[in-house]
N, C-alpha and C positions, 0 to 999 in steps of 0.2 A: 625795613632797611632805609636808612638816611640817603635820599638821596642828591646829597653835597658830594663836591667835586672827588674830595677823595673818598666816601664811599663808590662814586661811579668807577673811579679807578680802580677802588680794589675790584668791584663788580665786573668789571670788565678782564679782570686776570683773575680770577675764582673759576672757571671751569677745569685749569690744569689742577686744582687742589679743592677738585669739589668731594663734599664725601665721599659720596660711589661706595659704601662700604658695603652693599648688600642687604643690610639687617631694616629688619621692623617693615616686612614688603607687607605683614598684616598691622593692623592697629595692637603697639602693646599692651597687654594686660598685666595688671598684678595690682600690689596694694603699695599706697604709698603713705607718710606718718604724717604731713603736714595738718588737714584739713582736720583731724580727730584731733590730734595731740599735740599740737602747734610746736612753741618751744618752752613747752614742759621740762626744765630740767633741775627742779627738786626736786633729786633720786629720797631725798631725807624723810620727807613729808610726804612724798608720795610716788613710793618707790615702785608701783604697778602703772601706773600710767607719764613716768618721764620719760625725757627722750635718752634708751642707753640700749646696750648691747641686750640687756633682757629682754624689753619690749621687742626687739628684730627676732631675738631668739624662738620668742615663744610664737609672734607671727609667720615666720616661717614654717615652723611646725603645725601651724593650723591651716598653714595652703595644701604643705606634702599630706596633712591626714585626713583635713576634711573635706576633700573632692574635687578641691581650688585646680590645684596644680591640671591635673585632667583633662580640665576645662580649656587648658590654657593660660590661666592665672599664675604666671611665672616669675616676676619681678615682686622682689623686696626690695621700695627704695626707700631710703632716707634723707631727710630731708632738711634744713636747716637747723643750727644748735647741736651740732654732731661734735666740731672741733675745739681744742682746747681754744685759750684767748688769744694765743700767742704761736706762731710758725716756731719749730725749734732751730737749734743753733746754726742749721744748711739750710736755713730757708724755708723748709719742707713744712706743707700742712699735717697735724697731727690729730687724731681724736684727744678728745678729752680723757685724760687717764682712770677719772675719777668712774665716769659713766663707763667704759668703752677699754677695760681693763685689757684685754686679752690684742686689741686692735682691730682694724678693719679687714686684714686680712684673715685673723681667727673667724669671722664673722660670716665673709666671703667662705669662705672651706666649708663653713656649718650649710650656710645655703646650699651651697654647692654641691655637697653629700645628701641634700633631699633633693635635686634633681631642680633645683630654683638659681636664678640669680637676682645679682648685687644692684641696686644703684644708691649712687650718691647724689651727692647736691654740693656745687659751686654759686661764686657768685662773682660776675665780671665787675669789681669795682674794689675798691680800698678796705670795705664792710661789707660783708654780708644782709642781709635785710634785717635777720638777727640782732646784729653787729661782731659777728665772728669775723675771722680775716676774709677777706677777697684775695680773688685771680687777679692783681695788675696783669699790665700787660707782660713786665719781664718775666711773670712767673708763669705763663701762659702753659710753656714745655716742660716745665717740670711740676707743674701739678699734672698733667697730662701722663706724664712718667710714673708720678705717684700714683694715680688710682689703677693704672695699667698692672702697676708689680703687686697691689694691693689683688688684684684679682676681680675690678669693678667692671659692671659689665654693661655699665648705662648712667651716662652724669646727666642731671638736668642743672644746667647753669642759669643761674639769676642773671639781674639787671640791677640790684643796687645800689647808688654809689659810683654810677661810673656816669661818662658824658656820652651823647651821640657819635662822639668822633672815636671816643674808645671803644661804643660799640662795633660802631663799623668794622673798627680795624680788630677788635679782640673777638667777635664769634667767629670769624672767617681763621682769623689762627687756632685758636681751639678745635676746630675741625680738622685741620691739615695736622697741629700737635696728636691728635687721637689716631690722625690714621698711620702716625708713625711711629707709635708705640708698637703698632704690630698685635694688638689686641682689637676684637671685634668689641666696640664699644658702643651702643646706640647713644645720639646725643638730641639731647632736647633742649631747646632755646626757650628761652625770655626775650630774646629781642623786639620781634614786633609789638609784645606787651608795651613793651616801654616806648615805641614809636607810635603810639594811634591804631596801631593793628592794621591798617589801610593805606594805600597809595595816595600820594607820589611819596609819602616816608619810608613806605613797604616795599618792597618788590619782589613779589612771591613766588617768581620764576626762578632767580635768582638765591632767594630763601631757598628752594629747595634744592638746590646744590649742594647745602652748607650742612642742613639739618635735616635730622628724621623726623621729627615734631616740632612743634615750635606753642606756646602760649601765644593767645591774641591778643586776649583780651584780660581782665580782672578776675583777682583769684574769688573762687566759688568758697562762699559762706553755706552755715546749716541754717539754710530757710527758701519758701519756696520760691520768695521774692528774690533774690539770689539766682537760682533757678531759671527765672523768667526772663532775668535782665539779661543774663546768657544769650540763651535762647532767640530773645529779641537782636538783640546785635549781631549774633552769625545769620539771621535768617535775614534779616532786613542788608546786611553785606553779604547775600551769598552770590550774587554774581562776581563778586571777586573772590572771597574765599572757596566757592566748589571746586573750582577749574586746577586750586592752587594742590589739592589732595591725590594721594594716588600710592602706590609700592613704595616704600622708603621713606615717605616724605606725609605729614598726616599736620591738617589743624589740630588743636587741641584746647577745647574750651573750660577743661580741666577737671576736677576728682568726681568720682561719683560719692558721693552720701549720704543713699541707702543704706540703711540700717543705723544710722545717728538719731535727731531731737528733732528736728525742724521742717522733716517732709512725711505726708501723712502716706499712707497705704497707696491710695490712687497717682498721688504726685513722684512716690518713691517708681512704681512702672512707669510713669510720662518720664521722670527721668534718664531710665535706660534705655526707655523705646527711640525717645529722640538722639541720647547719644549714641545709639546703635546707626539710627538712620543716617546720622553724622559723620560715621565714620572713626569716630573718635574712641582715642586710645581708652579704653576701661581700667583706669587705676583707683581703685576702692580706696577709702579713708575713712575707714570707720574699725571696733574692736572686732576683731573676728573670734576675740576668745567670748564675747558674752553676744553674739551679733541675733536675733528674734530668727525663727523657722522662715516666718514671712520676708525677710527682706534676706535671707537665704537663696530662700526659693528662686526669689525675683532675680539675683545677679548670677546664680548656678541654671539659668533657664538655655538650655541647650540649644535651641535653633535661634534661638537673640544671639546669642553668640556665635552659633554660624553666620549668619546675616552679619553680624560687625566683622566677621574674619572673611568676610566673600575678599574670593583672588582677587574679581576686579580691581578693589580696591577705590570705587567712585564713588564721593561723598553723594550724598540725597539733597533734595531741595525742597522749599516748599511752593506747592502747586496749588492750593488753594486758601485765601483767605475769603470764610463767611461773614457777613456780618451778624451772624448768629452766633460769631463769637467761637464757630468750628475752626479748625487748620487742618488741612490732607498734606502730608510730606510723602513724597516718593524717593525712595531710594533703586536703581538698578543693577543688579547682580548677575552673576554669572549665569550662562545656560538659560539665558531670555525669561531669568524670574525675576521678580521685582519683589520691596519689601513696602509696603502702605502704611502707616500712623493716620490714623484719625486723634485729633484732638480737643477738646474741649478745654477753655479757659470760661468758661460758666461756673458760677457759683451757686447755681438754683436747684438745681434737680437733674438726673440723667436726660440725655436731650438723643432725641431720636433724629439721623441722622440720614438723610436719602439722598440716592445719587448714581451713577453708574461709571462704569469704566471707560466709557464712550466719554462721558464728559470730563473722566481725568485725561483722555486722549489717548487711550489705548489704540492698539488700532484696529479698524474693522476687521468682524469674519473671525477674531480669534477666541480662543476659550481656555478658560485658567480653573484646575482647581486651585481650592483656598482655603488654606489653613490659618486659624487664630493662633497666631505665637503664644500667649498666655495659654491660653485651654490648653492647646494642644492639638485638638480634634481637627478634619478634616468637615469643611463647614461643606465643600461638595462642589461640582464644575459650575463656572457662572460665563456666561457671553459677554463680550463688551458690551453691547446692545439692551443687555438688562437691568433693571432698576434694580436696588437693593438697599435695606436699611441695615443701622449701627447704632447701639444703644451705649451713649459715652458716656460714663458716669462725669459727676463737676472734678474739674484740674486732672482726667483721667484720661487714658486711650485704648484703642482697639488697635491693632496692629494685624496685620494680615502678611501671610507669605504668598505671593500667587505665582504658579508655577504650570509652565503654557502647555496644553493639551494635543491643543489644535492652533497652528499660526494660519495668518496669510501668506501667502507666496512671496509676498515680496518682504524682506526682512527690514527693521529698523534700525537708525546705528544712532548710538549717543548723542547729544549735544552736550559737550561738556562745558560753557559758556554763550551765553546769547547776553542780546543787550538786554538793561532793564525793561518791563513792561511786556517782554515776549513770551511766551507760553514755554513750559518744560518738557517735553512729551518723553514717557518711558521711554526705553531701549529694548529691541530685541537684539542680541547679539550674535 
């Protein structure tokens, strides 16, 4: 968030028109088209993978049949290159008739009847990132009207094409246009993407009035360097980014893409492990109609995805860097369990990892069983007081759920922000 005079001013009148709408109090799931199938749209030449009413169709029906849905895997969104080139005769945004025959509301209903919903894609600016049309500002309420009667049930609005000043002033309307359609609509922002993702352009108190998610940072390519750079920038800002996440309101460092080209077996787990501990929305982008058993497995892994759905709703941080080139991330969850990542950015050989819970700072006296997320198994009760090894495979993680047996008497409470350089110490809650 730009903080120029008249952003502070709207900042300062945004709480009577802050979203407050309820929705997304967990990190949303579903799959979204960008990151696989960009703006694919030679339906002619390659009419199984462009962006049209087919590709949503047949995605949808591989959330309701193959397990997705279940899980929680609930959004179909789409994502730019949806609309024709041109608003028709009222202004109004339209699909592309060619792709998108039946309309967005046929589209919405098919979701709808598998027990899934819609999202779309805007873009606060003249163009689209595409170059389809943009949300100006005057069409703020009535694209807002439109995705409302269309039956949409989550915009993620771009960045651009537009200036600082029109961000200011156009997410904050977007948000008050959505809540007065009378339609529960989750809305997800690009703004701080386009501001530096950080303070003083940011202000993510204030963000979280407006938005249920918001981009931070640069969108996620299929590769693991991709991955990394991610990774490095929320972690390396997570004293401002943790504090900023919570019910309603979520960072979002963007798609998962597990099950694409560019991340091998080990890095496709580091993937979901760390965006679980992040908190962060799980929206897939990759084919689900041809997607490998293995990178199935990985995103259909049922206690990962309780762990990313824990009520708390409290981003993780990370608590240890080794110069063996380890990372420990802690996340803390409901009912005084915590979720652990061990990490490895080693490219040699699986590296044997020792350490105890005392020196992540658990606190004295207590005792956790501990379950390996991947396995499964019940590894068995451990002391804080106890050494123990972890065998990481390279660019891989072990993940642990530890869930408290025995506490001490006296309970611990959050630290949802400290300064740089100060220690993070779990939660018992």
């Amino acid at each position: 968030m730009v903080l120029s005079r008249l952003a502070l001013a709207l900042a300062l009148a945004l709480p009577s028109v802050a979203l407050e709408n309820g929705l997304a109090r967990t990190p949303p799931m579903g799959w979204m088209s960008w990151e696989r199938f960009r703006c694919n749209v030679d339906c002619q030449a390659d009419p199984r993978n462009c962006i049209s009413e087919q590709l949503f169709f047949e995605m949808a029906d591989r959330l309701a049949e193959d397990g997705w849905r279940e899980l929680g895997y609930e959004y179909i969104n789409i994502d730019d290159c949806w609309s024709a080139k041109q608003r028709d005769a009222a202004g109004q945004l339209v699909p592309d008739p060619k792709r998108f025959p039946r309309g967005i509301k046929a589209l919405a209903d098919y979701v709808h009847a598998r027990g899934l919903k819609l999202g779309i894609y805007g873009d606060l600016g003249i163009f689209t990132c595409g170059g389809y049309p943009g949300t100006m500002l005057e069409d703020v309420k009535q694209d807002a009207q439109t995705f409302a009667a269309w039956g949409v049930d989550m915009l993620k609005l771009d960045g651009c094409y537009s200036s600082a000043e029109e961000q200011a002033k156009g997410y904050p309307e977007m948000a008050r246009a959505l809540n007065a359609t009378g339609r529960p609509i989750v809305y997800s922002c690009s703004w701080p993407a386009y501001q530096g993702g950080l303070p003083p352009k940011v202000n993510y108190t204030i963000l979280a009035e407006i938005c249920n998610l918001w981009r931070n940072y640069d969108d996620i390519q299929d590769s693991w360097d991709s991955v990394l750079s991610i990774v490095d920038w929320f972690f390396k800002n997570q004293d401002v980014l943790q504090p900023a996440a919570g019910p309603g309101h979520w960072n979002d460092p963007d798609m998962l893409i597990i099950g694409n080209f560019g991340l091998s077996y080990e890095q496709s787990r580091s993937q979901m492990a760390l965006w679980t501990v992040m908190a962060a929305p799980l929206l897939m982008s990759t084919d689900l109609r041809t997607i490998s058993p293995s990178a199935k497995e990985i995103l259909q892994n049922r206690l990962m995805i309780r762990i990313n759905q824990d009520p708390l709703g409290i981003q993780g941080r990370r608590i240890v860097k080794e110069k063996s080139l380890i990372e420990v991330f802690l996340r803390p969850l409901s009912q005084a369990a915590s979720a652990l990542v061990f990490f490895s950015r080693r490219t040699d050989m699986p590296f044997h990892y020792t350490t105890s819970l005392a020196k992540l700072h658990f606190p004295e006296d207590a005792v956790y069983e501990v379950q390996d997320v991947y396995v499964g198994k019940i590894i068995g009760a451990l002391k804080t007081a106890d050494n123990f090894s972890v065998v990481i495979n390279p660019s891989g993680v072990v993940m642990w759920y530890l869930r408290p047996m025995a506490l001490p008497v006296q309970p611990w409470y959050v630290v949802r922000q400290q300064a740089p350089g100060e220690g993070f110490h779990p939660a018992l809650l």
